[in-house]
N, C-alpha and C positions, 0 to 999 in steps of 0.2 A: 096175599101176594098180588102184584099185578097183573090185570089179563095182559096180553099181545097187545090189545088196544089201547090199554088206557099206557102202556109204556113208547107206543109209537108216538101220542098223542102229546107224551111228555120230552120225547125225543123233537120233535114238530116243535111244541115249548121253545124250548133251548135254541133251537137251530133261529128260528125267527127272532130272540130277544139276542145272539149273537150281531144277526143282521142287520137289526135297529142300532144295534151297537154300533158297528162298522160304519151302518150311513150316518150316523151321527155323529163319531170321529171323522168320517172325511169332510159331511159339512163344513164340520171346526176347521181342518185344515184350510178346505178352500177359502172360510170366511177370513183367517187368520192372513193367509195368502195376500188374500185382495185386499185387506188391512193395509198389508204390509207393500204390497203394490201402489196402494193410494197414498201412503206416508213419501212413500220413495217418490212418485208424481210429485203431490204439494211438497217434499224440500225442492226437488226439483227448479219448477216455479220459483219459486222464493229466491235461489240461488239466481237463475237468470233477470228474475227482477228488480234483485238487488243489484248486481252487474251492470242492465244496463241504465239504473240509476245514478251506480255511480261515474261513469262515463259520462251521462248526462252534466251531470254536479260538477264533474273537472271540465267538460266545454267550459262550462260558467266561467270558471273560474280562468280560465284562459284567453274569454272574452274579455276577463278586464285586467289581466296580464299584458293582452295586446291594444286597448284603449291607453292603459295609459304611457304603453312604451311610445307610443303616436303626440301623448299630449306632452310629454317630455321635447319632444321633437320641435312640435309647431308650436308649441305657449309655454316654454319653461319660465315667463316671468309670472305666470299667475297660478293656481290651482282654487277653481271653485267651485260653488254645486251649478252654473249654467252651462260647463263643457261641456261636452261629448264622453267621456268618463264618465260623467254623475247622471247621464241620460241613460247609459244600458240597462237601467235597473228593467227588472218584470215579475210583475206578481200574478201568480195565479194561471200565466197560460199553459192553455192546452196543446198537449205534446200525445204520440200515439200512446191511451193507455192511462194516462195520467195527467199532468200539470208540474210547472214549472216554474220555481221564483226564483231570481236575483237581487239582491241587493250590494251597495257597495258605500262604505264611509270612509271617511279620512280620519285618521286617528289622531291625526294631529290637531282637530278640531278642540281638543279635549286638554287638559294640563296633564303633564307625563309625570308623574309622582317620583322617577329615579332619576328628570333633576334637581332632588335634594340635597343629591349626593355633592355636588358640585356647584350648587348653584345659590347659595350664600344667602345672606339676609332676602333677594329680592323672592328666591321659591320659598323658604321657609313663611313668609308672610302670605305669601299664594295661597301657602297652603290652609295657614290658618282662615282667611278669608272664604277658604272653600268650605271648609269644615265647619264652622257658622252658619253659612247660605244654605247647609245641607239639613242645620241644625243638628250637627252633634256634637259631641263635649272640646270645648277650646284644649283641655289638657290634654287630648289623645295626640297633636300635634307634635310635640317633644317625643313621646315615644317612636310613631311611626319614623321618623327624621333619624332617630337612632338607627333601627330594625333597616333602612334605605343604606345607611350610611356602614352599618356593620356585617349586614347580611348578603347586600345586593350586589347589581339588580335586581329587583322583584322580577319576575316572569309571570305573577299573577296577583292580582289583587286579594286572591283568597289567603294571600299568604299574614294579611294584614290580622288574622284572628287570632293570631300569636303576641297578641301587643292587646288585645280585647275588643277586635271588633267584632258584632256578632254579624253574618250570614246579609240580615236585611239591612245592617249599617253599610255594609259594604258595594250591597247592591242599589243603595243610596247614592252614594258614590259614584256610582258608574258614568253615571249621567256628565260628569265632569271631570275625571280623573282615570286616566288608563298609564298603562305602563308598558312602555318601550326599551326595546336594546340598546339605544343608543341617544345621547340630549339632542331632544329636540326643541324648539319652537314652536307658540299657539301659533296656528294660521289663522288671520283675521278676517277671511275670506270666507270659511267653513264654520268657526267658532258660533255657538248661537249669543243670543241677545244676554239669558243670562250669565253667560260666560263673558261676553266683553263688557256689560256694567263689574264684572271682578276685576278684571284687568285695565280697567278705565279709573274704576274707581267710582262711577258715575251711571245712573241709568241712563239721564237726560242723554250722556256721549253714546252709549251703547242703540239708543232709541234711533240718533240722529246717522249712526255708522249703516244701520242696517238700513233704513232708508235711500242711504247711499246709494248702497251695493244694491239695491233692487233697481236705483234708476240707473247704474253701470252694467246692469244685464249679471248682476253677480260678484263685480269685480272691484277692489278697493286696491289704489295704488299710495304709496309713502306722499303723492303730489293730494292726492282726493285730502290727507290728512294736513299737507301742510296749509292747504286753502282755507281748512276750518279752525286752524291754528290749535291742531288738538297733536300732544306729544305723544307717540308711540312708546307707551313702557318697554323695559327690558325683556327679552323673551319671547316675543311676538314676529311675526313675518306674514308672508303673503304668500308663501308655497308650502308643499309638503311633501315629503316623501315614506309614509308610511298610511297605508290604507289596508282596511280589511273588506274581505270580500265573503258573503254568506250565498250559497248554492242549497237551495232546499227542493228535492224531487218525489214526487211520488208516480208512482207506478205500480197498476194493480195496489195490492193490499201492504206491500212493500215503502218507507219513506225512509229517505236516506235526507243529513242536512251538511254539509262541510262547512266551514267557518277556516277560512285563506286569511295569514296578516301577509303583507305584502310590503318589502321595502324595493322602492326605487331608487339606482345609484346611477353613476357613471362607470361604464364597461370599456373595453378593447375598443368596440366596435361601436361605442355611442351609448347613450341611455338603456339600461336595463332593470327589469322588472324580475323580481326572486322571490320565492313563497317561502318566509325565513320560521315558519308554524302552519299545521295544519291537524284540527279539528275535526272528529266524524263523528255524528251520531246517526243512528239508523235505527227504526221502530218497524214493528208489522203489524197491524190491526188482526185483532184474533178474526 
């Protein structure tokens, strides 16, 4: 049997590995606690820093909402990259916390692919000429022409993998080929060099346009072209009314990127600027 001591001593035992119990479940507790305090913190963060990124991103976006309702205003005969428009761009400044870029393009720089729909032997050969310059199969031309014509409007270019384009044929493409809600017009003002050797038909013309338009500060008028006695193809113009605008912010560990297409029309009250898509993507750095 037990003495009195060595049962006391076993009692003593017990009571102290209870103890160690106890402060080791509340430890867990409090550490769980504070876990769970610091989760709720960092979403916290995160939540305000996405917020005021993306408020940041729609400034941007606002900013060229309101340039170009301005440039409707005072230059409706031109749109090109030396306005005041095409200047708001910014990369990379520093804002509290973070950084800030703008950019902005004219989408009409580009050939709109859903005027195939309507727009007859002169887009159907557009397009073939693109399609070659891009180097890919002359035969995909007839299909996409269908898929435009029976489907559309396209609303995205990725739609085009339905008829076999893969992924990087597509993003090939881009470079030259966007699609809009509505027929538009190449601006010959925004369009690069090797978009107007497609539309000229001619590098030598394309060489000699953009030349131009650098000693016009940017700006190419129907007269610049009648003096070189060069004919303006079908399709072609010197304004635009569709441009996208890209808002990329980061803040703290938080990046948000918005991508605005933007049509400008005539309103009630004069020129107006509408955000007719908008785009969000948002990352957080672990």
């Amino acid at each position: 049997m037990m003495s009195r001591q060595e049962s006391r001593e076993a009692r003593s035992g017990l009571i102290l590995v209870n103890v160690l119990f106890i402060v080791a479940l509340s430890a867990l507790v409090v550490l769980l606690m504070v876990s769970s305090q610091a989760d709720a913190i960092d979403r916290t963060v995160k939540l305000r820093e996405a917020s005021q990124a993306g408020v940041i991103a729609r400034s941007g976006e606002l900013s060229a909402v309101t340039a170009l309702r301005r440039d409707a205003v005072t230059a409706p005969e031109t749109d090109n990259a030396a306005e005041p428009w095409a200047a708001i761009q910014e990369q990379d400044i520093a804002i509290e916390g973070g950084t800030f870029s703008l950019t902005i393009t004219d989408d009409q720089a580009r050939f709109n692919l859903n005027t195939v729909a309507n727009g007859g032997l002169v887009t159907e050969d557009r397009l073939g000429k693109i399609l070659a310059a891009v180097g890919l199969r002359p035969a995909l031309r007839t299909p996409i022409i269908v898929l435009v014509r029976a489907g559309g409007p396209l609303a995205d270019l990725n739609q085009l993998t339905t008829v076999g384009l893969t992924p990087a044929e597509i993003d090939t493409l881009r470079s030259l080929v966007t699609v809009l809600p509505q027929d538009t017009g190449i601006n010959l003002n925004t369009a690069d060099e090797r978009m107007l050797a497609l539309l000229f038909d001619s590098p030598m013309t394309a060489s000699l346009l953009v030349r131009t338009r650098q000693r016009n500060r940017g700006a190419l008028t129907p007269q610049d072209l009648a003096r070189q006695s060069i004919y303006a193809p079908p399709g072609v113009g010197f304004t635009s009314n569709f441009f996208q605008v890209t808002s990329e912010v980061q803040v703290g560990d938080t990046r948000q990127r918005i991508v605005s297409s933007l049509i400008r029309q005539s309103g009630r009250r004069g020129p107006e600027v509408l955000v007719y898509s908008r785009r969000r993507t948002a990352t957080a750095s672990e």
